[in-house]
Each structure stands twice: as structure tokens, then as C-alpha cells.
N, C-alpha and C positions, 0 to 999 in steps of 0.2 A: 504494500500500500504506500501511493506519495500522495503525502499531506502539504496542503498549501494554505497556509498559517499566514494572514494578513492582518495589521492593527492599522489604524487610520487615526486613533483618537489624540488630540496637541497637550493633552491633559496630564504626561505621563505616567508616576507610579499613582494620581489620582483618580485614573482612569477605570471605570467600574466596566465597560466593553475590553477593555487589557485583561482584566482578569477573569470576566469570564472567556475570551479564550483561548487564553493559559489552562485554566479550568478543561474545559473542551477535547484540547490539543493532549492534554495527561490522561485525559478519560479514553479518547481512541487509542492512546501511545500502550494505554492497559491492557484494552483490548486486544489490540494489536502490536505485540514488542515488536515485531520486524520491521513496524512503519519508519520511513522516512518524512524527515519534515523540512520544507523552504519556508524562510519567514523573510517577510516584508515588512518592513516599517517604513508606513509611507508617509508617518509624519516628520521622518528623520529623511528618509530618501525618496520624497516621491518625484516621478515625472513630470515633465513642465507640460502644463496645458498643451493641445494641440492650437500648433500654429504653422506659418506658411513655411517652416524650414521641416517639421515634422509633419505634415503630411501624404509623407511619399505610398504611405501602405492605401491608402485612400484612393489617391491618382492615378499609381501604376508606373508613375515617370520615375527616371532612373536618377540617382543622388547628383546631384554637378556639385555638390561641396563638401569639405570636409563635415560642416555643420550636418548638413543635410544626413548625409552617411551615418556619424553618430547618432541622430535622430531614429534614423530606421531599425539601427542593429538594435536599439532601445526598445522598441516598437516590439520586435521579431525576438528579442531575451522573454519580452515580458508575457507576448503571446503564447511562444513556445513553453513556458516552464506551466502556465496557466492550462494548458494544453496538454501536458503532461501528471498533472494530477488528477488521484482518484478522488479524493476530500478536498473540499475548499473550508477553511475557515475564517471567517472573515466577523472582523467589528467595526461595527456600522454605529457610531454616535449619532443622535441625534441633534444636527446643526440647523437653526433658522430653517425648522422644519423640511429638512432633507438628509442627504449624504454631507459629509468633509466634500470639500472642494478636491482634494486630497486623492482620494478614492474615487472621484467622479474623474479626477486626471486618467486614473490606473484603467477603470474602465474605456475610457475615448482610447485607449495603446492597445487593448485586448479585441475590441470591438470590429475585425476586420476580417470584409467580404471575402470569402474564399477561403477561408482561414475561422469562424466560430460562426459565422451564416451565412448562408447565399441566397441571392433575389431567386425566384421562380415564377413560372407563370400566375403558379396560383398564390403568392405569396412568397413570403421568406420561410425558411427554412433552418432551424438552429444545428450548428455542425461539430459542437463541442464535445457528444460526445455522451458516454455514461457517469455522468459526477454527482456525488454527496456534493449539497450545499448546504452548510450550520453557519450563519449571521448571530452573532451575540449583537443584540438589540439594546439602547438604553436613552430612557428618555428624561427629562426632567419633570415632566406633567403628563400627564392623563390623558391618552388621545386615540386608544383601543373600545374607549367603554362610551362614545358619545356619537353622535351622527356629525357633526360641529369638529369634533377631534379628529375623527376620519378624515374626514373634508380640507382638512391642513397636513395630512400626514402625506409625506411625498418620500419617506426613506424607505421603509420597508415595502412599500407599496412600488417604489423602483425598482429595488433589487429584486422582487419578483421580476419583473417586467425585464429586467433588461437579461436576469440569469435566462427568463424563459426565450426571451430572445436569441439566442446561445444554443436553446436548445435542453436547457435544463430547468427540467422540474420538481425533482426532488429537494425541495429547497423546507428547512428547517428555521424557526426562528425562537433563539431564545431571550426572552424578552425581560427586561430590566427595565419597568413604568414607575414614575412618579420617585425619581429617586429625588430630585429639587424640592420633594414639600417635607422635608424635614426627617430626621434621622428614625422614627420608626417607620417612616416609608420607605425610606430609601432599605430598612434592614429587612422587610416585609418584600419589598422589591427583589431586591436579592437573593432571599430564601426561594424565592419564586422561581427564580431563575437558575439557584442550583439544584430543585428539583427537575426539574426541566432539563438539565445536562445527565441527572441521573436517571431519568427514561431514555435519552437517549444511549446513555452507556447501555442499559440492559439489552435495547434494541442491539447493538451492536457487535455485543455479547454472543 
């Protein structure tokens, strides 16, 4: 098994999506001692937005600069190792109601025709493949329990969308709500959430 271990959150050892999955990553690692694991930290190293030097997996034209080149091989590390896992784990904070800018970078470098979907007549097509995906979830307020909260919530409702894009549905969320209103929430929250890694261990089990 390759595991692909991504954190996003700028909050570091604060971070409540860091730990769960660290959490996550030790619960498969249990399951499975043979795993292998890549980690990202894209708040320490993420990819520069896509722009006119890094767009070449897009366009199909061939690099004319050194920039450009480096851009690509960028593009094609991040595709390929993304490409090459059987688990994704991935923490997805809750930012001004979506993803890190961060990890919406990491996705625009993964995101490419030929390569995790292709156009078709009748539609797109996700080419990614057969992958686990577990998203440790964490929000500061309440936005699972109201029609109003839904209605603002654009993170987890992305990465559905975009994993399913890809091709992948098996997508897992574990959720860490209302850690912002105060420290028996945030510890209720929590409990929440490592029960929720511990069904998942047993599944995996």
C-alpha cells in the first residue's frame, strides 16, 4: 500500500486537521505495517498558483524556458506520485469557507486532461484510478446541521466534487465541527472525530 499523506493547514502544531491525520496515517500504518507513506506539507512547500509560465500540462506546448521546464517537471512530480497512491490522506481546514489556497494550488498541478480525466462525448471521465480518499475535516462553527450552513460550505463539498472529478468516489470525511465555540466543543468535536478514525481502522482491519 502507498499512502499519500497531505497537510494544508498554516496553523502548525495548532492544527486540529494535522492531527487528525497523523491520527489517520498511524491507524492505516497499523493496519497495514508494509505501507508506505509521501507527505506533503503544502503549507511549508506548496506550488505557486497556476500561471502563464506553468501552464504547459494544460496547453500541450512545449517548455521555451528554463522557468517554464521547472514548472512542468512540478506539475508531472506532483501528478505522478498523486497517481501512484493507493490512500490519499489529506487535511482540509476550513478557510473563509472553503479549501487553503494552498491545496487548491496542489489540486490546479494534479488536475490534468489525459492524465486524472478526459473530455468525452458524453462527458468527462475520471482516470485516477482505484483510491481511498480520508479528508480530516475541521471547522470553527456549525455548518453540517443547518440549511444556511450548507449553503456556505464550499470545502468538503469540493473535494467531493473535484476527487469525483478524478474519478474517485470512495471519498471518507472525518469531521472536526464547531471547534471555534469554545473548548468543550472543540473537545466534543474531537472525540467525534477520533471515533470516526476508529471505524474507519476497523473497516480496514
Amino acid at each position: 500500500m502507498q499512502i499519500l499523506h497531505i497537510d494544508s493547514a498554516i496553523t502548525g502544531t495548532n492544527s486540529v486537521t494535522r492531527e487528525l491525520t497523523a491520527d489517520i496515517v498511524a491507524s492505516l500504518k497499523q493496519a497495514h505495517p508494509e505501507a508506505k507513506v509521501d507527505y506533503l506539507d503544502l503549507a511549508v512547500n506548496a506550488p505557486g498558483h497556476l500561471n502563464a509560465q506553468s501552464m504547459g500540462f494544460r496547453t500541450g506546448q512545449a517548455a521555451a524556458t528554463d522557468v517554464e521546464r521547472q514548472e512542468n517537471a512540478l506539475s508531472e512530480a506532483l501528478v505522478s506520485q498523486f497517481l501512484a497512491a493507493d490512500v490519499v490522506v489529506v487535511g482540509a481546514p476550513f478557510y473563509n469557507f472553503t479549501i487553503p489556497t494552498q491545496l487548491k494550488a496542489w489540486f490546479d498541478r494534479i488536475a490534468q486532461a489525459g492524465r486524472t480525466f478526459k473530455y468525452t462525448a458524453t462527458g468527462p471521465v475520471g482516470l485516477a484510478g482505484d483510491k481511498k480518499v480520508i479528508v480530516a475535516s475541521a471547522r470553527g462553527g456549525m455548518y453540517s446541521t443547518s440549511d444556511a450552513g450548507q449553503a456556505m460550505e464550499h470545502q468538503e463539498s469540493y473535494l467531493k466534487v473535484i476527487f469525483g472529478f478524478m474519478g474517485l468516489t470512495d471519498v471518507s470525511i472525518v469531521r472536526a465541527e464547531g471547534i471555534g465555540m469554545g473548548p468543550d466543543a472543540k473537545a466534543a468535536a474531537l472525540q467525534t472525530a477520533k471515533a470516526k478514525i476508529e471505524q474507519l481502522e476497523a473497516v480496514a482491519a
